[in-house]
C-alpha positions as CSV (number, residue, x, y, z in Angstrom):
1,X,80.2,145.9,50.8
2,X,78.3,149.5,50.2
3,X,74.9,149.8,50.5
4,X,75.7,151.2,46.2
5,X,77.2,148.1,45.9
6,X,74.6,145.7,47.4
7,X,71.8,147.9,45.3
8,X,73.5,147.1,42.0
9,X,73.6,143.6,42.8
10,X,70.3,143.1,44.1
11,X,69.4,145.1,40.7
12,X,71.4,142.9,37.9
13,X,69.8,140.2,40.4
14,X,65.9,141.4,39.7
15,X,67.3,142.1,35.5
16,X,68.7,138.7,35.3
17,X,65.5,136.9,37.1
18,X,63.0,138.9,34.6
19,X,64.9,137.9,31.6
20,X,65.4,134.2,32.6
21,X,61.5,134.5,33.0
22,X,60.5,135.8,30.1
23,X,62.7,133.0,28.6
24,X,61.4,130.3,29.8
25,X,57.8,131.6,28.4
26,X,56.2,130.1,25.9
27,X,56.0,131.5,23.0
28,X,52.7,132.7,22.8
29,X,52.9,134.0,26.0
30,X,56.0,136.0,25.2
31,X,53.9,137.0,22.2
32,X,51.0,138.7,24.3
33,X,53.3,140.5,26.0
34,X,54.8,141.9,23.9
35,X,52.1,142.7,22.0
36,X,50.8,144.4,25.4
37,X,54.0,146.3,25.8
38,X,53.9,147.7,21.9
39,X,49.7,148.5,22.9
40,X,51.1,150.6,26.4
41,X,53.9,152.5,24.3
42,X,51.2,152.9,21.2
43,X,48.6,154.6,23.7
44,X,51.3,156.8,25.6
45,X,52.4,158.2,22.6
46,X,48.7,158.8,21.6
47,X,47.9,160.4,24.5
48,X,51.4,162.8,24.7
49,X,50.5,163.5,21.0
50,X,46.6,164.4,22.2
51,X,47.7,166.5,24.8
52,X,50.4,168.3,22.8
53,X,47.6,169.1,19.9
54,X,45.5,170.5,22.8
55,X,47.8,172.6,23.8
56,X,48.5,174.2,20.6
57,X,44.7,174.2,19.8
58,X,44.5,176.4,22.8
59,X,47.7,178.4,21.6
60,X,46.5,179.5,18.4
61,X,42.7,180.6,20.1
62,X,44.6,182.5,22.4
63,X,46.3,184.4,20.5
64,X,42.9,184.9,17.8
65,X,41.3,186.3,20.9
66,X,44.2,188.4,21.4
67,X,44.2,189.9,18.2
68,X,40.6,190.2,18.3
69,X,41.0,192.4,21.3
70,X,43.7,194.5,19.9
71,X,42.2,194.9,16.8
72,X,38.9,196.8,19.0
73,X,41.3,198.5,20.6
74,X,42.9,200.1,17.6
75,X,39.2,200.7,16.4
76,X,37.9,202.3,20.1
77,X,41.1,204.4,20.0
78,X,40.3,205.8,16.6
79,X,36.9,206.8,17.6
80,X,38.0,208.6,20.6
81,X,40.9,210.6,18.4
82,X,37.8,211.4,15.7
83,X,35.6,212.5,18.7
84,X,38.0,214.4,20.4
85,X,39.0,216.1,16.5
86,X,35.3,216.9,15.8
87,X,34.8,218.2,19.3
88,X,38.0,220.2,19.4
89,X,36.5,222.1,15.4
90,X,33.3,222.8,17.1
């Protein structure tokens, strides 16, 4: 037998203990775990959806900083032009 073989054995072996487990739980027991199982999935998903609204948080002040800075650069550029024009009259 292959080693691929062997794995999927020893694997359908592992599934079928787990679920013959869980089984012969009672139900309360079964309960609680599940109930722990829906608490793990609830607190991932709270934490993917925490770090994705930090990320965009830190998107969108990016790019109000960025416009910030271009919009002093548009300002600085039009005083050097008017200096330059008044100096240029003189």
């Amino acid at each position: 037998m292959s080693l691929i073989s062997a794995q999927k054995l020893s694997d359908i072996d592992h599934e079928f203990s787990s679920r013959s487990k869980i089984a012969s739980m009672p139900v309360e027991e079964r309960m609680l775990a599940y109930q722990r199982k829906v608490e793990q999935t609830a607190n991932q998903r709270a934490d993917e959806e925490m770090k994705r609204w930090k990320q965009m948080e830190i998107a969108a002040i990016r790019m109000a900083e960025r416009e910030k800075q271009e919009q002093e650069m548009r300002e600085r550029r039009k005083q050097v032009s008017f200096t330059r024009i008044v100096t240029a009259n003189k």
